[in-house]
MOPAC internal coordinates of N, CA, C and O (Angstrom, degrees):
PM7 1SCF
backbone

  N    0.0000 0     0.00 0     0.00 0    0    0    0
  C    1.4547 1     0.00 0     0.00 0    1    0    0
  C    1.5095 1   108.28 1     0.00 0    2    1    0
  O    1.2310 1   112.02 1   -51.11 1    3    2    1
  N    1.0000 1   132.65 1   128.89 1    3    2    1
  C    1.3226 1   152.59 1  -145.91 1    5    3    2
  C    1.7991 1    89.62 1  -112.47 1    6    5    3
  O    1.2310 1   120.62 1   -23.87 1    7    6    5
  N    1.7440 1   116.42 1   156.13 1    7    6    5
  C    1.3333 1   122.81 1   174.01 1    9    7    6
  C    1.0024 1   102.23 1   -87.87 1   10    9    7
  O    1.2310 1   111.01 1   178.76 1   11   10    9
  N    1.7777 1   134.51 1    -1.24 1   11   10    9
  C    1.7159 1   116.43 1  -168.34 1   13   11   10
  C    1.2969 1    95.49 1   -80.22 1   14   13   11
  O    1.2310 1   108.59 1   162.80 1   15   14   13
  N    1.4151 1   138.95 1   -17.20 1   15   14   13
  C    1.4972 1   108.52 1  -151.02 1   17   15   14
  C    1.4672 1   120.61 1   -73.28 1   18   17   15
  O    1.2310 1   123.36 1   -36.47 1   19   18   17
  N    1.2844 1   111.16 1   143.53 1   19   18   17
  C    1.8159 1   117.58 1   179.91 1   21   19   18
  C    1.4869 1   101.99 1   -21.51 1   22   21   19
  O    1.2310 1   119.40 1    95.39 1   23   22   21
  N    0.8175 1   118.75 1   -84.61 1   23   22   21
  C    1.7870 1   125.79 1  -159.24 1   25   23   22
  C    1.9149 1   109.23 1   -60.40 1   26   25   23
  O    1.2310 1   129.99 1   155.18 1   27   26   25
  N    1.3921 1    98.34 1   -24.82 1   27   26   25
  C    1.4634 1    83.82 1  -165.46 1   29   27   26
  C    1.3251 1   142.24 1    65.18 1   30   29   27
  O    1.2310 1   124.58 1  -170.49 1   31   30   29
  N    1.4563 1   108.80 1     9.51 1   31   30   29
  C    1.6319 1   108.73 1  -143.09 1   33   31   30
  C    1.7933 1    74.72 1  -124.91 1   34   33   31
  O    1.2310 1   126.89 1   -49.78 1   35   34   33
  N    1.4554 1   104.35 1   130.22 1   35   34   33
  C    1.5665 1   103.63 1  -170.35 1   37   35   34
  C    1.7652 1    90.39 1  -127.81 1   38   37   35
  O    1.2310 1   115.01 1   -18.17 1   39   38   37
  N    1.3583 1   127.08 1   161.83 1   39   38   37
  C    1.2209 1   154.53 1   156.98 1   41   39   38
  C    1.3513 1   157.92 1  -106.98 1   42   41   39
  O    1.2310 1   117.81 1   -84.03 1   43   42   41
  N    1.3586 1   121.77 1    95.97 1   43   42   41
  C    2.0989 1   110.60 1  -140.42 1   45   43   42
  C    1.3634 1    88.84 1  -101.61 1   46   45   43
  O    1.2310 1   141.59 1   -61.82 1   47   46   45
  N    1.7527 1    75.70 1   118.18 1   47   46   45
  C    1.8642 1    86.29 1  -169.14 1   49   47   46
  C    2.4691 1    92.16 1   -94.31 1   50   49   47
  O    1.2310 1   121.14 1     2.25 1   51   50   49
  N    1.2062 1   115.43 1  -177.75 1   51   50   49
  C    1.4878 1   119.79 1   150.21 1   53   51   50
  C    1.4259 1   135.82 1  -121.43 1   54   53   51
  O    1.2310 1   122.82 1   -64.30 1   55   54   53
  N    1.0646 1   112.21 1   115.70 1   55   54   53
  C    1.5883 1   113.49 1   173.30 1   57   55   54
  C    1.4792 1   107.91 1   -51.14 1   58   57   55
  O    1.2310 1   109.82 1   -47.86 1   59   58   57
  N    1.4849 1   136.71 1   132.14 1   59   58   57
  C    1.4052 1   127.68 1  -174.88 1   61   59   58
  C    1.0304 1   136.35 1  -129.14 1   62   61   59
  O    1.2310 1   131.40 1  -163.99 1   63   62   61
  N    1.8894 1    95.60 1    16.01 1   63   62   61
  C    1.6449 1   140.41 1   166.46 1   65   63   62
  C    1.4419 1    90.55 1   -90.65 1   66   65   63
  O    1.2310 1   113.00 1   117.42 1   67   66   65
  N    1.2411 1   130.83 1   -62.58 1   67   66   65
  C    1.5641 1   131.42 1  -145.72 1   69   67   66
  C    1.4943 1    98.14 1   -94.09 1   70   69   67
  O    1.2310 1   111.89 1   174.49 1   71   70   69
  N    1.6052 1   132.90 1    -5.51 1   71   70   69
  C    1.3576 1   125.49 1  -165.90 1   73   71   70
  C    1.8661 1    98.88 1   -98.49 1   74   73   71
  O    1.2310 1   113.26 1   -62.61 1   75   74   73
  N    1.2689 1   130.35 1   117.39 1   75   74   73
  C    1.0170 1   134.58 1   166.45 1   77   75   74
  C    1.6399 1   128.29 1   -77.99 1   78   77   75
  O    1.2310 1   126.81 1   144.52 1   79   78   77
  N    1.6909 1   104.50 1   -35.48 1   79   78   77
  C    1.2961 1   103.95 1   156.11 1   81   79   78
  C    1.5425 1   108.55 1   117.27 1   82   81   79
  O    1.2310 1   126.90 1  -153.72 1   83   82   81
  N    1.6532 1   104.34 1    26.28 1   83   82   81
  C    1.4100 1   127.98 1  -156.78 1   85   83   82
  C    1.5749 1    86.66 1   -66.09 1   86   85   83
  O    1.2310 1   117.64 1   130.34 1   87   86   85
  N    1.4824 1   122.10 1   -49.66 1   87   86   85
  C    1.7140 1   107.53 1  -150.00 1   89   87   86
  C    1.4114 1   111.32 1    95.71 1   90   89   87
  O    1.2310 1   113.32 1  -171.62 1   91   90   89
  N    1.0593 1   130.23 1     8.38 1   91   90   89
  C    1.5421 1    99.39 1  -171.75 1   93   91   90
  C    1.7081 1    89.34 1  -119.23 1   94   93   91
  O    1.2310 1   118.12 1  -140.08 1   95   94   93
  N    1.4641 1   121.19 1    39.92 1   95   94   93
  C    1.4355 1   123.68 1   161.48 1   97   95   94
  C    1.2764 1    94.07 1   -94.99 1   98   97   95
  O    1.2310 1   109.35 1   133.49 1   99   98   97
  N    1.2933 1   137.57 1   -46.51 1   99   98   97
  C    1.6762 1   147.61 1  -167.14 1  101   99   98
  C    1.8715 1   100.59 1   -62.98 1  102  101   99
  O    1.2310 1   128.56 1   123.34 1  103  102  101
  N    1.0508 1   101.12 1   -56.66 1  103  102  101
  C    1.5195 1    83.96 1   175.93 1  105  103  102
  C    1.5571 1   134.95 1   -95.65 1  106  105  103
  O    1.2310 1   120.44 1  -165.19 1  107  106  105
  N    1.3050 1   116.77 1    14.81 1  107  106  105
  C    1.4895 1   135.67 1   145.24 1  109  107  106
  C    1.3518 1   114.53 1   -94.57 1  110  109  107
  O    1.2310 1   118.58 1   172.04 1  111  110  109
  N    1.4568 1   120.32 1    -7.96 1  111  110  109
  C    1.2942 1    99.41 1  -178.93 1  113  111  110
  C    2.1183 1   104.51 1  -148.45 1  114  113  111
  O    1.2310 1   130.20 1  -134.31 1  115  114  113
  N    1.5188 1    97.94 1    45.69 1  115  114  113
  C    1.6342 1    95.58 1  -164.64 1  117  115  114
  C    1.4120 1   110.71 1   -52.01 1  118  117  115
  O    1.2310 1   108.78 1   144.92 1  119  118  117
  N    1.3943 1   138.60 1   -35.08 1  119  118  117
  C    1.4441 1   131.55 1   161.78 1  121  119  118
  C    1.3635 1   121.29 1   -26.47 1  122  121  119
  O    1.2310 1   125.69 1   134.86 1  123  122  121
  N    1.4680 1   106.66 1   -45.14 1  123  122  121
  C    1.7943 1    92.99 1  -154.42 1  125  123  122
  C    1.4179 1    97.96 1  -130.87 1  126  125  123
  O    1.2310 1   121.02 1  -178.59 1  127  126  125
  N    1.0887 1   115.65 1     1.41 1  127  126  125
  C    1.7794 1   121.44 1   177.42 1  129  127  126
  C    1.7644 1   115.57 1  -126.45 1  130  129  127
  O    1.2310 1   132.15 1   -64.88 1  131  130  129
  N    1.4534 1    94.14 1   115.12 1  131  130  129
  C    2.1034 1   102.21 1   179.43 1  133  131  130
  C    1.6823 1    82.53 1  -115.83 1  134  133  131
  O    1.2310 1   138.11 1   -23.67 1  135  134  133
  N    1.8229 1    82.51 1   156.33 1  135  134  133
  C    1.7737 1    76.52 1   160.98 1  137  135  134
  C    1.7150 1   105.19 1  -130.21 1  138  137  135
  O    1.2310 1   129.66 1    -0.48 1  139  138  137
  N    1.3284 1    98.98 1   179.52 1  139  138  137
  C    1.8680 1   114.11 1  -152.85 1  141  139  138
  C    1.8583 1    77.83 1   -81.56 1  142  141  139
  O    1.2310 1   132.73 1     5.20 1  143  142  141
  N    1.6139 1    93.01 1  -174.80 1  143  142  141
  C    1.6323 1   104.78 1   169.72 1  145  143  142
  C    0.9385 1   139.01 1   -62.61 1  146  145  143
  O    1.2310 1   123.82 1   168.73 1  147  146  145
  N    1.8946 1   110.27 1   -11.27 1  147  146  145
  C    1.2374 1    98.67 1  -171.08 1  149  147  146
  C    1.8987 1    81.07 1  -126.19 1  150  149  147
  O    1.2310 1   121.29 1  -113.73 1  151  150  149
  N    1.1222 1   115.14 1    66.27 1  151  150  149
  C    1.7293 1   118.17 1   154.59 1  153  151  150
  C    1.5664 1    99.81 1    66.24 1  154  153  151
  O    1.2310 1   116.61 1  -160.30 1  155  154  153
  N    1.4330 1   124.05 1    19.70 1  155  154  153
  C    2.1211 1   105.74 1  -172.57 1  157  155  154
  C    1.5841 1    75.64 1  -112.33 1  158  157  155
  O    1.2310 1   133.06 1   -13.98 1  159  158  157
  N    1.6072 1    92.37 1   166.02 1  159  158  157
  C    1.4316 1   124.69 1   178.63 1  161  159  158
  C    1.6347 1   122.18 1   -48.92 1  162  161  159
  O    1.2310 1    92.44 1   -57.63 1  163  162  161
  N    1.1438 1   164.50 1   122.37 1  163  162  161
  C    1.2326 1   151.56 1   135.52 1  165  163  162
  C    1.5647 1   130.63 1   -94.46 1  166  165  163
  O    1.2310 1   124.17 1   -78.21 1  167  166  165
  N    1.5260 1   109.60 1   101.79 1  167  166  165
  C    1.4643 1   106.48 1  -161.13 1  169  167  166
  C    1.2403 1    99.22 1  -111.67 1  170  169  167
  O    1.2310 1   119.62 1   -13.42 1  171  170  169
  N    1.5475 1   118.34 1   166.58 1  171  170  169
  C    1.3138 1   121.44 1   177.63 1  173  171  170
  C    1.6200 1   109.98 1   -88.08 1  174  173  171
  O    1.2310 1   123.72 1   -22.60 1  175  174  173
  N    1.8560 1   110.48 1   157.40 1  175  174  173
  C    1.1689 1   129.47 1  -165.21 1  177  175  174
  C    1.4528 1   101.22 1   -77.61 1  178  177  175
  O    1.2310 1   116.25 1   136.01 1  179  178  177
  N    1.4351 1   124.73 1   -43.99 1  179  178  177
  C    1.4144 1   123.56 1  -161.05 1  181  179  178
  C    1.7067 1   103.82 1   -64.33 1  182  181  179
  O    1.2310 1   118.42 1    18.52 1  183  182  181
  N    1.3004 1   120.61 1  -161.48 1  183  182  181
  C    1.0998 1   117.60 1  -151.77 1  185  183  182
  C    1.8091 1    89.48 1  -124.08 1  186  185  183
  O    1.2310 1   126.49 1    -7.39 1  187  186  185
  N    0.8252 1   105.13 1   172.61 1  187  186  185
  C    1.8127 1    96.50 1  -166.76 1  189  187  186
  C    1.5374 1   101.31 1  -131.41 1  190  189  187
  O    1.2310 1   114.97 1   -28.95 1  191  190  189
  N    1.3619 1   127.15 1   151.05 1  191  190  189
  C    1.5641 1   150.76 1   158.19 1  193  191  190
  C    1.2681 1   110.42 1  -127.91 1  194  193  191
  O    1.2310 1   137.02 1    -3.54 1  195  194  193
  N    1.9616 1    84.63 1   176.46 1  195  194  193
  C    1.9198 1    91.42 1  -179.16 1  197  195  194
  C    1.8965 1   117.16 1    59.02 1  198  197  195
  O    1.2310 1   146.71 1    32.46 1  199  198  197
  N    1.2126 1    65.64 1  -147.54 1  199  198  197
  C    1.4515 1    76.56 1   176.28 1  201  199  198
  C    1.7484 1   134.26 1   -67.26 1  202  201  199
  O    1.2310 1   131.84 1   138.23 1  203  202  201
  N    1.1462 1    94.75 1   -41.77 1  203  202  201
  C    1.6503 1   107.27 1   173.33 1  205  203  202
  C    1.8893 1   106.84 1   -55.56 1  206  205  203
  O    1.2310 1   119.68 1   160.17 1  207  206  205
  N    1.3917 1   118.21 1   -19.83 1  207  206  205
  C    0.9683 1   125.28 1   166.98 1  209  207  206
  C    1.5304 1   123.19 1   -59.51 1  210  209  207
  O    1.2310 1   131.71 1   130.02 1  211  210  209
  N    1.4519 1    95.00 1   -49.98 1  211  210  209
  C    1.7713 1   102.40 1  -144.85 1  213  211  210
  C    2.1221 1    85.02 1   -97.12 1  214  213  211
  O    1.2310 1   132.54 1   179.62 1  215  214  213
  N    1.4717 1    93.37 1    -0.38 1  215  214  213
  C    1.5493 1    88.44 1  -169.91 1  217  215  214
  C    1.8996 1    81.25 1  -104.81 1  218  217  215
  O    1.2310 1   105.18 1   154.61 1  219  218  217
  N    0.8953 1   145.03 1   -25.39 1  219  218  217
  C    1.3257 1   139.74 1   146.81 1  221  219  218
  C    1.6813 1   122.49 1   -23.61 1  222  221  219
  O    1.2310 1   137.06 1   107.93 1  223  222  221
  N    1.6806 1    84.55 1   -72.07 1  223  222  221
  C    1.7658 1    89.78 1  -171.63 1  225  223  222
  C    1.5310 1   110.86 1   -71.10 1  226  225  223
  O    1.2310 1   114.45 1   162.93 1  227  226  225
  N    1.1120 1   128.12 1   -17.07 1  227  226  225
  C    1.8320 1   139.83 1   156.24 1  229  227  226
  C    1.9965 1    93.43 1   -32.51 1  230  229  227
  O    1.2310 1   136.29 1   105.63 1  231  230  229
  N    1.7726 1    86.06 1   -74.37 1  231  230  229
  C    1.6168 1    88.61 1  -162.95 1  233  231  230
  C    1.4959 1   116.79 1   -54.29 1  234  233  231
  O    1.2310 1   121.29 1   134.42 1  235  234  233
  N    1.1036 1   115.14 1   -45.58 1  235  234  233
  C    1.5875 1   129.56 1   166.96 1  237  235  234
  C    1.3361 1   106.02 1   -40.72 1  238  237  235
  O    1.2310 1   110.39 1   133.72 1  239  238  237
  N    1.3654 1   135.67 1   -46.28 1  239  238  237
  C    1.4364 1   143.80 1  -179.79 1  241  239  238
  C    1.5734 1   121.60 1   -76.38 1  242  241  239
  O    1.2310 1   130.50 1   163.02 1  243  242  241
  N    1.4497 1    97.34 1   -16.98 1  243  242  241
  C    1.8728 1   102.28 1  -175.40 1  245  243  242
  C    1.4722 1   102.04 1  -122.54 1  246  245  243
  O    1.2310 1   121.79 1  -179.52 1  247  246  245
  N    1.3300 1   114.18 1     0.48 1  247  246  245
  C    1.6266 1   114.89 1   176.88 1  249  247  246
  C    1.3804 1    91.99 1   -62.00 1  250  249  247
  O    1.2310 1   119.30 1   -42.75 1  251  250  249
  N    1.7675 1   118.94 1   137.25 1  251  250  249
  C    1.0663 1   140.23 1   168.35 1  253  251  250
  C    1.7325 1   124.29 1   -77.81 1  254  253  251
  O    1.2310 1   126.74 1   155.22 1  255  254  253
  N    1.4404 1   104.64 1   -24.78 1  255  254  253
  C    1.2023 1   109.38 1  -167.63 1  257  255  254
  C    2.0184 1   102.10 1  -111.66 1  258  257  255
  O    1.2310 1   124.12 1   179.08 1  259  258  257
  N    1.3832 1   109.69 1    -0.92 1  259  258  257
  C    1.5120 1   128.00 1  -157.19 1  261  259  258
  C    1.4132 1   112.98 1    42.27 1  262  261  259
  O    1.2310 1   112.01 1  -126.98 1  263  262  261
  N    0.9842 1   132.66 1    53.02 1  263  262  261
  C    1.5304 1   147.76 1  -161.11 1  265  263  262
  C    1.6918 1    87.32 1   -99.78 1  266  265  263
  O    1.2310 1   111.90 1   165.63 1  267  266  265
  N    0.9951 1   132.88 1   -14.37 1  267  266  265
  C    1.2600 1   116.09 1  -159.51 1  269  267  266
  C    1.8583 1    87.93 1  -127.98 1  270  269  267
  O    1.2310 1   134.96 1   -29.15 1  271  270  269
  N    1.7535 1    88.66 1   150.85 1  271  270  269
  C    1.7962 1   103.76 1   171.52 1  273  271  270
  C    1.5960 1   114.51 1  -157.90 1  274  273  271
  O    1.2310 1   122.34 1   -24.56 1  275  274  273
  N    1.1363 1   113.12 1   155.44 1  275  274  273
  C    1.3710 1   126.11 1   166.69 1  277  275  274
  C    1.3994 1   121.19 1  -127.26 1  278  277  275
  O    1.2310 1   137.50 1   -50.21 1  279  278  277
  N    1.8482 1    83.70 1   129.79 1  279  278  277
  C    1.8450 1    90.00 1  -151.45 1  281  279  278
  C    1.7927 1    93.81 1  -110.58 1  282  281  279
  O    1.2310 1   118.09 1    11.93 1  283  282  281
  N    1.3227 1   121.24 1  -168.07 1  283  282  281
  C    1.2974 1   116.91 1   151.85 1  285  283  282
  C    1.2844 1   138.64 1   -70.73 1  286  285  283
  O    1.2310 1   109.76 1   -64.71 1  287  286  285
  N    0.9617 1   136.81 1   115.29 1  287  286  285
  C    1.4493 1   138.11 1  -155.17 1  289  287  286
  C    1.8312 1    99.38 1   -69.10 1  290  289  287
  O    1.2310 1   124.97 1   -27.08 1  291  290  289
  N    1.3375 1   108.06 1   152.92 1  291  290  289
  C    1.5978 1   115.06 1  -171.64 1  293  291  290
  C    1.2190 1    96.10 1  -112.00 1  294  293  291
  O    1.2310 1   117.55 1   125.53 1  295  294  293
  N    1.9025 1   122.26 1   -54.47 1  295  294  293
  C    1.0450 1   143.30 1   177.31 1  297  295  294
  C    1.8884 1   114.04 1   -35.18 1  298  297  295
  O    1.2310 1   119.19 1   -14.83 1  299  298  297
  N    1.4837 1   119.14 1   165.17 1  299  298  297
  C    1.1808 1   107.10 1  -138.92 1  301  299  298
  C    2.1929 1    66.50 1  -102.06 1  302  301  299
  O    1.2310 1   132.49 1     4.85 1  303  302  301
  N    1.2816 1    93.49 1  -175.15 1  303  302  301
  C    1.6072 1    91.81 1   177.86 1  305  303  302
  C    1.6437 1   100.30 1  -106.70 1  306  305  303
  O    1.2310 1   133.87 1   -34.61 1  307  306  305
  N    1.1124 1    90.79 1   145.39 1  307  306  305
  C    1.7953 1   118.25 1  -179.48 1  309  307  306
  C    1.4366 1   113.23 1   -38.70 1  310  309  307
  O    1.2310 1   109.04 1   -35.10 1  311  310  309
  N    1.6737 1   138.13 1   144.90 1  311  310  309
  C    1.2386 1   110.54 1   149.85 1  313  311  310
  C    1.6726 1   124.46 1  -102.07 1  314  313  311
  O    1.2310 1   118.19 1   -26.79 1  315  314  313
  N    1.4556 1   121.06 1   153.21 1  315  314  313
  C    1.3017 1   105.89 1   172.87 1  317  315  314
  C    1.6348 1    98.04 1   109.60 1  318  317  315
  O    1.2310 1   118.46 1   159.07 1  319  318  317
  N    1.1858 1   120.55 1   -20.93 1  319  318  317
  C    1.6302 1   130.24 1  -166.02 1  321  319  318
  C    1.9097 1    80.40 1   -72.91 1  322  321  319
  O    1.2310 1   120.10 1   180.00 1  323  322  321

């Protein structure tokens, strides 16, 4: 996903075949990534800026298994963000 697009507004979705459950999305990306009970990813639906972004594409970049992506967001953008 490229920074030109109109909206800008990107979304870190998880692959949940390819996610093993390493953790190391949580600590490249503690803003926008918790994980469930048994160690997998839980990210939020809305569409992300700022920082929650650039701390996104980190995790997307250090995911070991590439289980993780950021796509274009469809969703409308947040208010108050």
């Amino acid at each position: 996903m490229g920074r030109g697009d109109k909206a800008g507004l990107q979304q870190l979705v998880v692959d949940p075949v390819a996610c093993d459950g390493v953790g190391m999305c949580t600590q490249l990306a503690p803003d926008v990534v918790t994980l469930d009970t048994w160690g997998y990813p839980v990210v939020p639906r809305e569409p992300l800026r700022g920082e929650e972004a650039r701390q996104a594409a980190r995790a997307v970049a250090g995911c070991p298994r590439r289980a993780l992506l950021l796509v274009a967001s469809k969703a409308p953008a947040p208010t108050g963000r």
